[in-house]
C-alpha angles and dihedrals in degrees: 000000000000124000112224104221108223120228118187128009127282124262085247089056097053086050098050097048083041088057094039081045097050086038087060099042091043090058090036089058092039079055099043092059099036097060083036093055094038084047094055092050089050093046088051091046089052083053094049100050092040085059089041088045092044095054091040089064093045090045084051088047099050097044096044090051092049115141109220117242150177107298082245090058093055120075104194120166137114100280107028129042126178127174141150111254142171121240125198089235100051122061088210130047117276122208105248114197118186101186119183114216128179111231124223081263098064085251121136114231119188118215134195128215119182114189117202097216098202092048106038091230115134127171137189142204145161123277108180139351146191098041128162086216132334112193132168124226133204127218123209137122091026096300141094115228142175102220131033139187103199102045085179084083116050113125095189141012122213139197121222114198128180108181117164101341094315126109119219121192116191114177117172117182122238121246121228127050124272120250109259092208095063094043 
């Protein structure tokens, strides 16, 4: 009896590694796109919160540094605030508006406005966007409120924002002491 040597592989062989091999790749791409896709929403969301994180140190800056005016020179409610502040970049107080305004896609958008009260400049943009609400709160006797009557007063402002289905509060405390006679 005589053994046949093989050489090669059988036809049923090459189909079965080609199938192993198909199987592999085919995970390695589902893979591949599923971290690259997971990466770029990451990546979105660091943005996001850079931007968020960014406007939150200029919004401390700004309040802590409020001058305290007349009742009739403040504008503090849920939607608008104005108030004279000092910047680091400017030797004399500058005029800082946050407005709330709802978009054509139900959305809430902060904006900025920021008046140069010797030169009569003033300039605009955009804060933040697609938000679900933004509102500002105001801290004094012990509570927070949004809405005041006696903006003099105020210890603290905070930002309220709701952004796909997550709350941010931001308070910052007013610098200065309140004037006892108009307590």
């Amino acid at each position: 009896m005589t053994d046949k040597i093989k050489n090669g592989f059988t036809l049923i062989e090459i189909l079965i590694a080609t199938v192993l091999v198909l199987l592999l790749f085919a995970v390695m791409y589902g893979t591949f796109f599923s971290v690259s896709n997971t990466t770029a929403r990451i990546q979105s969301r660091m943005k996001t919160s850079e931007v968020m994180f960014r406007f939150i140190n200029k919004f401390s800056r700004e309040v802590k540094c409020m001058i305290r005016e007349e009742k009739d020179e403040m504008v503090f409610d849920s939607k608008t605030i104005s108030f004279l502040t000092m910047t680091e970049k400017l030797p004399y107080p500058v005029r800082i508006t946050y407005t709330v305004k709802k978009t054509s896609e139900n959305f809430e958008k902060l904006l900025r406005k920021q008046e140069d009260l010797l030169n009569d400049y003033s300039f605009s943009f955009l804060v933040i966007d697609r938000c679900d609400s933004i509102n500002f709160w105001f801290y004094l006797d012990g509570i927070w409120r949004v809405s005041i009557d006696k903006p003099e007063k105020v210890i603290a402002i905070g930002l309220e924002i709701h952004r796909d289905n997550e709350k941010f509060f931001f308070p910052v405390r007013i610098y200065g002491e309140v004037d006892e006679e108009k307590k």
